[in-house]
N, C-alpha and C positions, 0 to 999 in steps of 0.2 A: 468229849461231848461238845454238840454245838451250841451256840447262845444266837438265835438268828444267822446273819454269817458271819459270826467270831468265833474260831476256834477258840475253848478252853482246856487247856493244860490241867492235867489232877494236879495237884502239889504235892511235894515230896516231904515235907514234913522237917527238910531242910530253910537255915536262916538266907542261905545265899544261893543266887543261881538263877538261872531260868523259871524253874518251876516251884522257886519258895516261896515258903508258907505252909500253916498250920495245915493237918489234912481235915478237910470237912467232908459232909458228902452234899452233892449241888440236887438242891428241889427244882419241881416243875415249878413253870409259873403257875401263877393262881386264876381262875377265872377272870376276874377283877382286870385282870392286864391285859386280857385279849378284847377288852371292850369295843377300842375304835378301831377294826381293824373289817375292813370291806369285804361281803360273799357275794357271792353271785346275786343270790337274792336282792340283798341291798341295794346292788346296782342297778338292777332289775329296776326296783323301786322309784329312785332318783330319776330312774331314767323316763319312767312313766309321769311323773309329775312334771319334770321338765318339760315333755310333749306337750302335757294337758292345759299346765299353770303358765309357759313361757320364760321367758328370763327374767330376774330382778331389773328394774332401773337400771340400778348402778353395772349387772353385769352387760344392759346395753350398749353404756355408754361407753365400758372398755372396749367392746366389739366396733364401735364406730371410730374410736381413737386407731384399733388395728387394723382398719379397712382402708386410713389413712395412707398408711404403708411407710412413714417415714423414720426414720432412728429417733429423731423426738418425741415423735409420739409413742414410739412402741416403749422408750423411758418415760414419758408423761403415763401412761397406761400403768406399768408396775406401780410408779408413785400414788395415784389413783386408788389400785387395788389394796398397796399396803395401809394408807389411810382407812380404810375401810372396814379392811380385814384383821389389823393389827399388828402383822409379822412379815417381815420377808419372805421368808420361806412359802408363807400363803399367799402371798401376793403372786408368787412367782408359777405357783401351781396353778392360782387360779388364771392367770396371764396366761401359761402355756395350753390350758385347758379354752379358753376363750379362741387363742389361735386357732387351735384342733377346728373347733366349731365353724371361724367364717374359712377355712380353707375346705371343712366338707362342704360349705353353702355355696361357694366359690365351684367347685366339683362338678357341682350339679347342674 
């Protein structure tokens, strides 16, 4: 069975090996876990508001730091993001995501 994209092994009910461990039998997840997880809808959603409301402040100011176009600033921009956002990982989505945006303005 899959877990996302992790294959899981049944267990063999052996102590040693590949597939040890007690045999259980593996549940769904629960509602509860699929909470933050994007449909169409949702996007939908975001995406209307974004139109209507425009960007944050702060996510201007990262688009002006990447319109820049220098390695400093596209590293001052992450720094920027993660201040704000709290994590790397969000910093870096919302970074890559900012890109997306002035390169479709750019497009046009």
């Amino acid at each position: 069975r899959a877990l996302g994209s992790i294959a899981v092994m049944t267990r063999s009910g052996i102590a040693v090996g590949l597939n040890k461990g007690y045999i259980t039998t593996l549940r769904e997840d629960k509602r509860v876990n699929l909470r933050g997880r994007n449909s169409a809808g949702k996007r939908l959603v975001k995406s209307v508001i974004t139109e209507v409301a425009g960007y944050a402040p702060y996510e201007r100011r990262m688009m002006e730091l990447i319109k820049i176009g220098s390695a400093a600033t596209f590293k001052r921009c992450l720094k920027f993001a993660k201040k704000r956002l709290g994590t790397h990982k969000r910093a870096k989505k919302k970074r890559d995501m900012m890109l997306a945006v002035v390169q479709a303005s750019r497009k046009k």
